[in-house]
Biotite code that builds the C-alpha atoms (Angstrom):
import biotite.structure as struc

atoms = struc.array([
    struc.Atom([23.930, -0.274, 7.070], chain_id="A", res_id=1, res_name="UNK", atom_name="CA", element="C"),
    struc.Atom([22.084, -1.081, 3.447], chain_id="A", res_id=2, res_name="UNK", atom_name="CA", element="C"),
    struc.Atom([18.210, -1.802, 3.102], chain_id="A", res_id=3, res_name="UNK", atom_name="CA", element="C"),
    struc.Atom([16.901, -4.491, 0.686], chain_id="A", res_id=4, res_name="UNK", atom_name="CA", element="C"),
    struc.Atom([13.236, -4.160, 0.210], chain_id="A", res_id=5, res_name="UNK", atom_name="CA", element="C"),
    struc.Atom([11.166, -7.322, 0.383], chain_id="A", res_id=6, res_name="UNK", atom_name="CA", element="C"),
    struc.Atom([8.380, -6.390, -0.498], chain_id="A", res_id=7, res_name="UNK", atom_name="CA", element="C"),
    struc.Atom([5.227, -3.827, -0.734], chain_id="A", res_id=8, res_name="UNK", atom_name="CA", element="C"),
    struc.Atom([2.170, -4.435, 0.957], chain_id="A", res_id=9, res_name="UNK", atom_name="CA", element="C"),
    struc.Atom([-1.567, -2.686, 0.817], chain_id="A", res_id=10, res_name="UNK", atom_name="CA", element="C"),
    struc.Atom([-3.771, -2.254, 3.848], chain_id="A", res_id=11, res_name="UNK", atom_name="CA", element="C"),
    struc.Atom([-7.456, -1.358, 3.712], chain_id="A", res_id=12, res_name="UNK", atom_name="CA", element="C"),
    struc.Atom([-10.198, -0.478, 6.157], chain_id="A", res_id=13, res_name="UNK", atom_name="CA", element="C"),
    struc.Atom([-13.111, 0.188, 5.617], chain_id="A", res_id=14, res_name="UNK", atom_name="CA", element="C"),
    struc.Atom([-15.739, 2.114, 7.816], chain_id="A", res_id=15, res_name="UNK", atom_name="CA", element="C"),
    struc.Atom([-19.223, 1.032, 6.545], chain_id="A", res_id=16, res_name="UNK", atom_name="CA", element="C"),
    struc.Atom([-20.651, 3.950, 9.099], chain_id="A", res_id=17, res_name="UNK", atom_name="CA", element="C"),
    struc.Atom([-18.909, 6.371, 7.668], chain_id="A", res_id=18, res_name="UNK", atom_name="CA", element="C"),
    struc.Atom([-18.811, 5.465, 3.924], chain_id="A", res_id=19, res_name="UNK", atom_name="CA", element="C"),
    struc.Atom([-15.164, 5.584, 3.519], chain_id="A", res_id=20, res_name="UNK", atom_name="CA", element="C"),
    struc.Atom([-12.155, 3.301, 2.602], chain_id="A", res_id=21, res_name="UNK", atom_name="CA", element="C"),
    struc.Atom([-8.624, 4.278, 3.967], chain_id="A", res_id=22, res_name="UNK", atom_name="CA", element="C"),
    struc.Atom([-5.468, 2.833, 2.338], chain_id="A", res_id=23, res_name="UNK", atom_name="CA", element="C"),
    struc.Atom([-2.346, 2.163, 3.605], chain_id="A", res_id=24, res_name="UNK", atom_name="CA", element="C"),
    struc.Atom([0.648, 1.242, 1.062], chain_id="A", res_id=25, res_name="UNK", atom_name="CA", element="C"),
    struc.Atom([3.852, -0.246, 3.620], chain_id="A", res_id=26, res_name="UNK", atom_name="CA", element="C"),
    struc.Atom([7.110, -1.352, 2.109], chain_id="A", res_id=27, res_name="UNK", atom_name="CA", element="C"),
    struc.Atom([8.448, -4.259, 4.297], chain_id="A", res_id=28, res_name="UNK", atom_name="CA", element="C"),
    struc.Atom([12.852, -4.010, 4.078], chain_id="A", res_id=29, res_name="UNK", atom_name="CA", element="C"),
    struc.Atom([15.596, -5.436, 5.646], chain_id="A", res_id=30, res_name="UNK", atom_name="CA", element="C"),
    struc.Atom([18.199, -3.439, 7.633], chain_id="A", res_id=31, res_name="UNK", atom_name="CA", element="C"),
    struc.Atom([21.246, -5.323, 6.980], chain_id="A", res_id=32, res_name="UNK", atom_name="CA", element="C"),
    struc.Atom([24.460, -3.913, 9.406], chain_id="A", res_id=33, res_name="UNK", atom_name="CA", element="C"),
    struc.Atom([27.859, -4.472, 9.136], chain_id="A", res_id=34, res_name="UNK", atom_name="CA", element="C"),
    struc.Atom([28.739, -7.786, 10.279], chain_id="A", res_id=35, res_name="UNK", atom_name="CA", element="C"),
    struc.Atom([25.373, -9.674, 7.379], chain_id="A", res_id=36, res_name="UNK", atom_name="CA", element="C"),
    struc.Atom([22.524, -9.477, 10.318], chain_id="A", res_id=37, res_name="UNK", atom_name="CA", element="C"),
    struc.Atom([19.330, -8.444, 8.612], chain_id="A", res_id=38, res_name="UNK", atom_name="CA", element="C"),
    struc.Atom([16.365, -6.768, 10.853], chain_id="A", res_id=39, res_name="UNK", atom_name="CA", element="C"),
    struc.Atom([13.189, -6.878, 10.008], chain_id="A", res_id=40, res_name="UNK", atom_name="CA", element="C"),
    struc.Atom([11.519, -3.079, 9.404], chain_id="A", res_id=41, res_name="UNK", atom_name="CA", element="C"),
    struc.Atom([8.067, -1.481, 7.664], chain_id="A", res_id=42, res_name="UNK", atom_name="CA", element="C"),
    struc.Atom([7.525, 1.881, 6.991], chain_id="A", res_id=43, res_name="UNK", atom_name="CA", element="C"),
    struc.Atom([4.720, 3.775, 5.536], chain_id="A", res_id=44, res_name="UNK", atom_name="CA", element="C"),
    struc.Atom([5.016, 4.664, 1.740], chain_id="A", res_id=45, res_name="UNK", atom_name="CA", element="C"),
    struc.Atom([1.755, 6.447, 1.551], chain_id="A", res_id=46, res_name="UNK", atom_name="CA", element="C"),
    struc.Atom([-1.871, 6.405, 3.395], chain_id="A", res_id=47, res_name="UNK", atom_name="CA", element="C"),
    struc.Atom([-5.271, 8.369, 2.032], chain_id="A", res_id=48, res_name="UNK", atom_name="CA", element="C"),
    struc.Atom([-8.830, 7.926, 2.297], chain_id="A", res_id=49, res_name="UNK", atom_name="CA", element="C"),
    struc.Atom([-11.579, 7.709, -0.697], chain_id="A", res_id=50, res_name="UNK", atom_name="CA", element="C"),
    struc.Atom([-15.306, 7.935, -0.032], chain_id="A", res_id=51, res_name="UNK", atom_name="CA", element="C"),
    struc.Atom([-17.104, 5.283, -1.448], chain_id="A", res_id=52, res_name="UNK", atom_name="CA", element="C"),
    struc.Atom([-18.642, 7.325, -4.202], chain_id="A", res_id=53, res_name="UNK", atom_name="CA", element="C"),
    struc.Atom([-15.316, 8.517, -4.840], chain_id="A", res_id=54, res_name="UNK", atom_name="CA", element="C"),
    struc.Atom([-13.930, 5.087, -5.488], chain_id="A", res_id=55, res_name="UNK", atom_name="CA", element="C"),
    struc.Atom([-16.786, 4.366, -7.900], chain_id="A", res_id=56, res_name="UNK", atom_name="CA", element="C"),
    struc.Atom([-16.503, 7.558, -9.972], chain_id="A", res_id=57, res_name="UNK", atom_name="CA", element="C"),
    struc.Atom([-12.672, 6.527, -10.076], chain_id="A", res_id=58, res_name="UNK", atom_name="CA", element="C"),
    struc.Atom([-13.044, 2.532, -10.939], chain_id="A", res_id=59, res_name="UNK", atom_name="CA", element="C"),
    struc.Atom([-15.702, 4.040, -13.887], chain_id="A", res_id=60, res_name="UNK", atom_name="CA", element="C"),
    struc.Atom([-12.717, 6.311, -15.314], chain_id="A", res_id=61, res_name="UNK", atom_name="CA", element="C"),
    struc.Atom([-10.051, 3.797, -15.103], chain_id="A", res_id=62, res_name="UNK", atom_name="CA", element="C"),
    struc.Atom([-12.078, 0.725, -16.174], chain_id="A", res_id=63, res_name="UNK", atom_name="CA", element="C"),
    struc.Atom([-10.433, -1.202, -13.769], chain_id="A", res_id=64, res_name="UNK", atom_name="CA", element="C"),
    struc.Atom([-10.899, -1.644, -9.584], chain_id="A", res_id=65, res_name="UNK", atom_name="CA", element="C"),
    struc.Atom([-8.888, 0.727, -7.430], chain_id="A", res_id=66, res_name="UNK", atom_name="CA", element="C"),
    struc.Atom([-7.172, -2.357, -6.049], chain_id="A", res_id=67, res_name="UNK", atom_name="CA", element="C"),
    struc.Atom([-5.544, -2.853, -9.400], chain_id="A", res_id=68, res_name="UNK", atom_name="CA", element="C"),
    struc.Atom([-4.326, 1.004, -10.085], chain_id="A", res_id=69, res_name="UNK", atom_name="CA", element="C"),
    struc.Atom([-2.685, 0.860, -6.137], chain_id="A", res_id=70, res_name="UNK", atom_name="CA", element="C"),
    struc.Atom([-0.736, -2.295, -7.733], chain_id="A", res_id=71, res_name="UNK", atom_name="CA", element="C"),
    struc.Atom([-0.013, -1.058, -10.741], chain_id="A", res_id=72, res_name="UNK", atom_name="CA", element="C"),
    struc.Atom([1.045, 2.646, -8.961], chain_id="A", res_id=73, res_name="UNK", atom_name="CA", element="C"),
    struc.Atom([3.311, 1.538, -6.499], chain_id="A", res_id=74, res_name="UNK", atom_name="CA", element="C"),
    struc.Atom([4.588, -2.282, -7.568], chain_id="A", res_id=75, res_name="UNK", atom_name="CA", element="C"),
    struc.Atom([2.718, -3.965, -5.215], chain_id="A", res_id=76, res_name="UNK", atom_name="CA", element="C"),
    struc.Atom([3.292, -7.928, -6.873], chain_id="A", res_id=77, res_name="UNK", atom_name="CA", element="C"),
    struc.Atom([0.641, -10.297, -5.773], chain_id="A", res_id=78, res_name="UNK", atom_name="CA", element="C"),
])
């Protein structure tokens, strides 16, 4: 069996309550067998969670939003 990835993909929730934003980087692949049939399968590449005061004190170091380092970290293409 070979994988092909398809593509990355990034998840976020936020919890206003709480103050916090969790991310959630998933690579989508296919599983191709033997015989050319391709399934369909995610996985999780990384997850962590950032307060919100957090993300601002990064975004101010960077000079860019946190949105836009996550793309440019792990290839996410738009």
């Amino acid at each position: 069996m070979t994988e092909q990835t398809i593509k990355r993909l990034l998840d976020v929730d936020v919890d206003g309550l709480k103050g916090i934003v969790t991310y959630k980087i998933t690579e989508m692949y296919d599983l191709i067998d033997d015989k050319g049939y391709a399934t369909i399968k995610f996985r999780t590449i990384d997850e962590f969670t950032m307060a919100w005061k957090e993300i601002e004190e990064e975004e101010k170091m960077q000079g860019h939003s946190m949105k836009t380092e996550i793309y440019k970290v792990y290839g996410i293409a738009e």
